[in-house]
C-alpha positions in Angstrom: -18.8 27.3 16.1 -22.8 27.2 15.9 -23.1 27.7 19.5 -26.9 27.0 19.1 -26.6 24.1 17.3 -23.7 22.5 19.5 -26.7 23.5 22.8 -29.3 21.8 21.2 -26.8 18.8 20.3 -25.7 19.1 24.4 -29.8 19.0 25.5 -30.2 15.8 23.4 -27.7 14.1 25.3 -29.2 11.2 28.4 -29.5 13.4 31.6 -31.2 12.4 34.7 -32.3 15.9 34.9 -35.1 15.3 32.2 -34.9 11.4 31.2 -36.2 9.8 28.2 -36.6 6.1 27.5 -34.7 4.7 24.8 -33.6 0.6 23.3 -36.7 -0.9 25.0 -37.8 -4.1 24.2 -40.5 -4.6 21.9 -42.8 -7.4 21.6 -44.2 -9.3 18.8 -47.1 -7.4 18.8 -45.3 -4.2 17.1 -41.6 -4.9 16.4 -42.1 -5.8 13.1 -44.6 -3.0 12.0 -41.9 -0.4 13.8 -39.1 -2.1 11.9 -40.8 -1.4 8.4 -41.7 2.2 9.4 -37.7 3.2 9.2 -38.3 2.5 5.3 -39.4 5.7 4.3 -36.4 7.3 6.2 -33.9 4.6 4.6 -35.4 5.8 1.0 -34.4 9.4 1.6 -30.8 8.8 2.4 -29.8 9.1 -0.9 -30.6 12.3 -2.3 -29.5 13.7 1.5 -26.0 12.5 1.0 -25.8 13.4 -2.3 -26.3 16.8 -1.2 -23.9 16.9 1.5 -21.3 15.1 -0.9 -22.0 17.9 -3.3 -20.6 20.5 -0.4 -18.1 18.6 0.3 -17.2 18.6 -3.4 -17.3 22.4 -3.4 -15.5 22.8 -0.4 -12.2 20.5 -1.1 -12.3 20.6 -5.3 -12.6 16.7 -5.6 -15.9 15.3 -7.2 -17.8 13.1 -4.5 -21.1 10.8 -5.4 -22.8 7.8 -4.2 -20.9 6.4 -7.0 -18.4 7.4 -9.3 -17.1 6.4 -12.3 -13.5 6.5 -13.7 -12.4 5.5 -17.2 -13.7 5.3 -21.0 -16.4 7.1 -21.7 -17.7 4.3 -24.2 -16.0 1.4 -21.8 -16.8 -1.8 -22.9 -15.4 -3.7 -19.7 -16.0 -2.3 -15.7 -15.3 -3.2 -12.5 -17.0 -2.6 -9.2 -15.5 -2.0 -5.9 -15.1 0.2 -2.9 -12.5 1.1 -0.2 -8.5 1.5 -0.9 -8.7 -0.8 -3.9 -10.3 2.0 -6.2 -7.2 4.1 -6.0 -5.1 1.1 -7.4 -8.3 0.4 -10.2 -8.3 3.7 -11.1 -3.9 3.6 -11.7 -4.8 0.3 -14.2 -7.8 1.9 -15.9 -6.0 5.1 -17.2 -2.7 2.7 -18.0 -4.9 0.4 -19.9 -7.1 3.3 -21.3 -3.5 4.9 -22.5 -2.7 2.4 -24.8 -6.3 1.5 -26.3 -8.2 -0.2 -24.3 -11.6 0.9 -23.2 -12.2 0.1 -19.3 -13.5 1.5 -16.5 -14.5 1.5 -12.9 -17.5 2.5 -10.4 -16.2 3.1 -6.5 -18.8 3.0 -4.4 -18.9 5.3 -1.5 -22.4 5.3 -0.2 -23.3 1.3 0.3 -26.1 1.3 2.2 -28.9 2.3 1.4 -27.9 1.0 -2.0 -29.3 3.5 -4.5 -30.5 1.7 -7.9 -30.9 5.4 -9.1 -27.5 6.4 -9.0 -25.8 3.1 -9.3 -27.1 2.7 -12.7 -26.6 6.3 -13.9 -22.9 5.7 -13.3 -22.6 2.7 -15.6 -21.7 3.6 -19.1 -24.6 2.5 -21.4 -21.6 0.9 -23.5 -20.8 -1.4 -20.7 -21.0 -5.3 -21.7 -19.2 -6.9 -18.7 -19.1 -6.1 -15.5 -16.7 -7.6 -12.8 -17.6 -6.7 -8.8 -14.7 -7.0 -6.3 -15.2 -8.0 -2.7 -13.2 -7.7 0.1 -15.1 -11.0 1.7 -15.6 -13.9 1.9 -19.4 -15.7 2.1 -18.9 -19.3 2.6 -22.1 -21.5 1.1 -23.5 -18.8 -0.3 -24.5 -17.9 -4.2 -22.0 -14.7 -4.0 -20.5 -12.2 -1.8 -22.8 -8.7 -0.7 -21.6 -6.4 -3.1 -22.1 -8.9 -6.2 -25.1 -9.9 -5.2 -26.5 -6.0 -5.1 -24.9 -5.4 -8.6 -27.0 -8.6 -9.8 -29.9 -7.6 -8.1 -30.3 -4.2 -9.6 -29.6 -5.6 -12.9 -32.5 -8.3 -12.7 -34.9 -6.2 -14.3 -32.9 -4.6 -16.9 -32.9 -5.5 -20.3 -29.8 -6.1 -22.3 -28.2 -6.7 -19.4 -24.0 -6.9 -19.1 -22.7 -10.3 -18.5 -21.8 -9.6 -14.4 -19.2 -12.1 -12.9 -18.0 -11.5 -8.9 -14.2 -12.0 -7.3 -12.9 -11.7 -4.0 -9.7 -9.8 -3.5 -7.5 -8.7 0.2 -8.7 -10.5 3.0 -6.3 -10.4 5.8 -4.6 -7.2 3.7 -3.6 -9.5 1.1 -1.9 -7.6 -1.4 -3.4 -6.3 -4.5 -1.4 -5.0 -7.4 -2.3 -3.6 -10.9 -1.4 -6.8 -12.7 -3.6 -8.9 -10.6 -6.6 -6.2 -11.8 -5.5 -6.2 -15.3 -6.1 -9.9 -14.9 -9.6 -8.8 -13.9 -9.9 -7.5 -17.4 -8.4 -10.1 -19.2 -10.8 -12.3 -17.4 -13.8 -10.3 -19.0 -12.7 -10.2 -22.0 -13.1 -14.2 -22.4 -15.9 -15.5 -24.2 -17.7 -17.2 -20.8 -15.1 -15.3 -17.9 -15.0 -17.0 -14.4 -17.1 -16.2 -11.6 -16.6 -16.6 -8.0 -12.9 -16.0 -8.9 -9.9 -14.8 -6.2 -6.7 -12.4 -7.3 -3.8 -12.1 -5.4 -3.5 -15.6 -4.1 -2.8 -19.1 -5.8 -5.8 -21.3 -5.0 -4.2 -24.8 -5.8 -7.2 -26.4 -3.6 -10.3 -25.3 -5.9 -8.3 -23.2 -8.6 -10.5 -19.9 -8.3 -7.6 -17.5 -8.7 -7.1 -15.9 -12.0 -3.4 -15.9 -13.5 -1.5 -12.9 -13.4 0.3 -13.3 -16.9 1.9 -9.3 -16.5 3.2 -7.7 -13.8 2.4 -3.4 -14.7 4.2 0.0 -13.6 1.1 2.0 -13.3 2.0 4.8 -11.0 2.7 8.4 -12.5 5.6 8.9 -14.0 9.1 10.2 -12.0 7.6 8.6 -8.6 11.0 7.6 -6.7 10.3 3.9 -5.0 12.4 3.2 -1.9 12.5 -0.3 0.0 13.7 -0.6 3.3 14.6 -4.0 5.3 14.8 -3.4 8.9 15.0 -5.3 12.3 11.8 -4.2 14.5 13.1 -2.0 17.0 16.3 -0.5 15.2 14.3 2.7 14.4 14.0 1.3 10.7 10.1 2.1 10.7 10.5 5.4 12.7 13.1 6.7 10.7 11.0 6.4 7.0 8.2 7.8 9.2 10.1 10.8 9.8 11.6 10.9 6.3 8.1 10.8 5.0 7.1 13.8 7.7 10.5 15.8 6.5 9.8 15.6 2.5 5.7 16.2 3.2 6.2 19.1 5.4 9.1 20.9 3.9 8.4 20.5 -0.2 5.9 20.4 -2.9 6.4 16.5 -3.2 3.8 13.8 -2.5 4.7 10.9 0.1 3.5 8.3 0.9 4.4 5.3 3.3 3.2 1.2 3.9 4.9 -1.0 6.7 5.0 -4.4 6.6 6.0 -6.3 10.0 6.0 -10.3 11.1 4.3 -11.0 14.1 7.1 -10.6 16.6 6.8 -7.0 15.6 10.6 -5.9 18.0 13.5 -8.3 17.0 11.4 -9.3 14.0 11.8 -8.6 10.1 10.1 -4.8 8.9 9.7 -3.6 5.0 9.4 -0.3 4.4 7.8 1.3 1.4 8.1 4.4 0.1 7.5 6.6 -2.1 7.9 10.1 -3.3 7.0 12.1 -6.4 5.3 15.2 -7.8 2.3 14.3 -8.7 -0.5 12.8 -6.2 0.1 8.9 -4.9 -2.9 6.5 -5.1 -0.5 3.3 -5.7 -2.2 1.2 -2.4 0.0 -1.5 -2.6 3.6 -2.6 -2.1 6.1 -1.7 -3.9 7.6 -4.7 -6.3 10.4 -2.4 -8.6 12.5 0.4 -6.7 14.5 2.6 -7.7 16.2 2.6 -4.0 16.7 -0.6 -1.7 18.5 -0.5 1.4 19.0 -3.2 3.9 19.8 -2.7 7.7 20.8 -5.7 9.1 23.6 -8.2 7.6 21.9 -11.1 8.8 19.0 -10.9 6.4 22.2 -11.8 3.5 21.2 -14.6 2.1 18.1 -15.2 3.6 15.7 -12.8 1.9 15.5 -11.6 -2.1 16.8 -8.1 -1.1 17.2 -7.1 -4.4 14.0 -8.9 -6.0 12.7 -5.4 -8.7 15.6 -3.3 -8.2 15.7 -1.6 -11.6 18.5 -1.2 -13.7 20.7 1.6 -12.5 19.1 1.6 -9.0 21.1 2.5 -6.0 21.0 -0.8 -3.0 23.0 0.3 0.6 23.7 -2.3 2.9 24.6 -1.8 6.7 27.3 -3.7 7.5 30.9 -4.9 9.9 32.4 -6.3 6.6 35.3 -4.9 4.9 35.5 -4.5 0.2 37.5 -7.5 1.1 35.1 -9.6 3.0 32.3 -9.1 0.6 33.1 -11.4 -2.1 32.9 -14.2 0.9 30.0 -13.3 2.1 27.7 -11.8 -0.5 25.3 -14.8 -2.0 26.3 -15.3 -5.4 22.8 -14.3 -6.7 23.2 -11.3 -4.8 26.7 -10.8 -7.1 25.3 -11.6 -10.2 22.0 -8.8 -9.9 24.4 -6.2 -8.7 26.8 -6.8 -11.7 24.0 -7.8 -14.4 21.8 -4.8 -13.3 24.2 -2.2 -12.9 23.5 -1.3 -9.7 25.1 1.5 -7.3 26.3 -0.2 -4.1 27.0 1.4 -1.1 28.0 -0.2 2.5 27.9 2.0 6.1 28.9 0.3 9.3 26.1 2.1 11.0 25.9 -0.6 14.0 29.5 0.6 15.0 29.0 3.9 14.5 25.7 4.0 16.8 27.9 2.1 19.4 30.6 4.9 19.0 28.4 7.8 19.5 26.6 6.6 22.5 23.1 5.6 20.6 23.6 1.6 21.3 21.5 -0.4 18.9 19.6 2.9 17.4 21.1 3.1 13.7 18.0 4.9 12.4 19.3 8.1 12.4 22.9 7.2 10.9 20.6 5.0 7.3 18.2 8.0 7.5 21.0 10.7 6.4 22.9 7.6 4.0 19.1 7.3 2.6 19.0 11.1 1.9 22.5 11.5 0.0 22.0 8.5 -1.8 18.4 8.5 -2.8 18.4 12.3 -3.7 14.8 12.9 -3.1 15.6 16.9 -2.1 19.0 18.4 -1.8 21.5 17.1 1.1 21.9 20.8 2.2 18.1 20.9 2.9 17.5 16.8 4.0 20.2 17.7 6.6 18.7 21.2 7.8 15.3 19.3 8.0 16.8 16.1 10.2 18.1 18.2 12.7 15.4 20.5 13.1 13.7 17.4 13.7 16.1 16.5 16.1 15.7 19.3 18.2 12.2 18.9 18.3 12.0 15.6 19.3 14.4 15.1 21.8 15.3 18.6 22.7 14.0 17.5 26.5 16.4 15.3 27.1 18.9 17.0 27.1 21.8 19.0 25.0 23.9 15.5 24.8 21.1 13.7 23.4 20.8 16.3 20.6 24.1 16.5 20.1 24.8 12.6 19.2 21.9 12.7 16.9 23.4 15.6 15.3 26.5 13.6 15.3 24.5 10.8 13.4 23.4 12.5 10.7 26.9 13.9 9.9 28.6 10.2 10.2 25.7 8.7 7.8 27.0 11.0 5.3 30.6 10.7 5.6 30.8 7.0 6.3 28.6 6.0 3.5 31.4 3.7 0.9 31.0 3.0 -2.5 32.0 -0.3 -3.6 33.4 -1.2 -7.1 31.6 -4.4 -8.3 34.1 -6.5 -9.8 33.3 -8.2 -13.4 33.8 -11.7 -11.8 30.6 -11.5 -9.9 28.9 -11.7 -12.9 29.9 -15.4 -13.0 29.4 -16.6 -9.4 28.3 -19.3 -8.7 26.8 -20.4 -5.3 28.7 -22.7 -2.9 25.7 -25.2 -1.7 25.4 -25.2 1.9 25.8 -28.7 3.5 23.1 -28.1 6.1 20.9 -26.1 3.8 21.2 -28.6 1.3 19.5 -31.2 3.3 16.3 -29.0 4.4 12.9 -30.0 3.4 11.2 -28.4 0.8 8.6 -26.7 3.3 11.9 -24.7 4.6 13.3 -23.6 1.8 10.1 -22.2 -0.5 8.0 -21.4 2.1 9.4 -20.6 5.6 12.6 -18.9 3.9 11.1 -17.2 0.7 
């Protein structure tokens, strides 16, 4: 520590001891002079961060600039964004790029100031059409902030790209890489859209842009896992821990995005993750898994549990029901995915084991194990050393008997874990319509139930 520094820092701070006045009022007479007198400290921002980003750069081995650009040298088509959305740009530019297509994209990290400098060395002279994402929305006005900047430094340029603006995630909307490639495609028209929206279906004043391919853009051998819990089962804190397990212990990458409805406890939780060997900058949910597991029976025929589950994937269900009672109480679109994708079942009665043990509702610990033998991230051996090292760490306090029925849970996940064979009729079941369900409005069954 820079013990002079952090004393001059201290002596800066308000002290009655030596006071200073600061945040007065000013009056007419001078605000607006002492307003334009920060310009000339505003102008040298720039070059000040580009130096301390240029440390930074040396320090950690990753390239950081006011802006930087990722793609085709000699890109024809670019977009402009900043925050989390990059990451998921920068995924669809090098799929895209791979098979032929020359694209790019500029993520702004330094906004304001906005340097005109650095913003147009980043854009490749080849660039005919630019698209700027924002994560806002400007109502009445001729464009949202980041467009309009773009525009702006363009205005005296000549031969000038064709620059259109879009709006994308407000409220965390999700975005994916097939709603970006849409981005693209939208450039590549003859007279693309402005003002346009991705990610939701504007039926009202039809800005959105169609999605006409859904993509698999992350790297290659990236295991995808889905996880439908109850808030307050331990569903959520259980991944959390698997993610802490596989990112502490191995060389693997992990990464983690919870989704929750607003009752948060007692109310429906989606888990995604994943894990892989290379580094993770997928920011959005996950759509095709390799892995799906579902931790409460009641969300049967209420939720598309399976909805992406590849062919060959592996989905566990926690359940009371017996080989027998599935083929009552499995939905018969259910039945037809697990026959027609050739999909691994497995069921656990973790909600009586939990009660057997001692751990009451708490199932989290019995799925975590079931999760690690089936989904085969890193060896059982070593996912079950991990898990109870974990154990003791966490609730080692509380007591020897505590620990114990944890350890307890990890062994019954494993053991109690059934495979079930999927019979070749399911492949030709067909649904028995639901009275009640029949007569519900449309509202209910698209919307409230989807």
């Amino acid at each position: 520590v820079d013990r002079k520094a952090l004393m001059q820092f201290r002596e800066r701070a308000l002290n009655p001891e030596h006071p200073v006045t600061r945040g007065t009022a000013q009056n007419p007479d001078i605000f607006f002079q002492a307003r334009e007198s920060s310009n000339s400290f505003y102008s040298k921002v720039p070059e000040i961060v580009l130096d301390y980003m240029n440390k930074i750069s040396k320090l950690t081995g990753r390239e950081y600039k006011p802006f930087n650009y990722v793609g085709a040298k000699d890109a024809e088509y670019v977009i402009v964004a900043m925050g989390s959305v990059t990451d998921t740009i920068d995924e669809t530019v090098q799929y895209l790029n791979k098979s032929g297509e020359k694209v790019g994209v500029v993520k702004v990290h330094l906004y304001r100031p906005f340097s005109t400098e650095f913003f147009l060395q980043s854009i490749p002279k080849t660039a005919r059409k630019i698209a700027v994402l924002d994560r806002t929305k400007e109502p009445g006005a001729t464009g949202d902030p980041l467009y309009l900047d773009v525009r702006d430094v363009f205005h005296e340029v000549g031969n000038k790209p064709i620059i259109v603006g879009g709006r994308y995630g407000l409220s965390s909307k999700d975005t994916t890489p097939g709603q970006i490639k849409a981005v693209f495609d939208n450039l590549k028209l003859a007279g693309p859209k402005n003002g346009f929206t991705i990610g939701i279906n504007d039926d009202v004043t039809h800005t959105s842009l169609e999605v006409k391919e859904e993509i698999e853009t992350a790297p290659e051998g990236t295991i995808r896992c889905k996880f439908w819990g109850l808030g307050s089962d331990g569903t959520v804190g259980a991944n959390k821990n698997a993610i802490k397990i596989i990112g502490d212990n191995t060389d693997l990458y992990a990464q983690g995005y919870f989704a929750y409805d607003s009752k948060k406890s007692g109310g429906l939780t989606i888990s995604h993750l994943r894990f892989g060997k290379n580094p993770i900058r997928s920011t959005y949910l996950i759509s095709d898994a390799d892995f799906v597991a579902c931790h409460n029976q009641a969300y049967i025929g209420q939720y598309d549990l399976l909805k992406g589950l590849k062919d060959g994937g592996t989905f566990l269900l926690n359940c009371q029901w017996s080989d027998r009672d599935l083929d009552g109480k499995l939905p018969a679109s259910i039945k037809k995915y697990l026959c027609g994708h050739n999909i691994d079942f497995y069921i656990i009665d973790a909600t009586d084991i939990a009660a057997e043990i001692g751990l009451g509702s708490r199932i989290n610990m019995i799925m975590q194990s079931a999760f690690f033998k089936l989904a085969k991230v890193i060896p059982l051996d070593d996912a079950v050393k991990y898990m109870k090292e974990a154990i003791k760490k966490t609730y080692g306090k509380k007591g020897e008997k505590i620990v114990q029925m944890n350890y307890q849970a990890v062994d019954k996940g494993i053991e109690s874990l059934r495979k079930v064979k999927i019979p070749d009729s399911w492949k030709d079941a067909v649904e028995v319509e639901d009275v009640a369900e029949a007569q519900e409005p449309e509202f209910i069954k698209n919307i409230l139930r989807v």
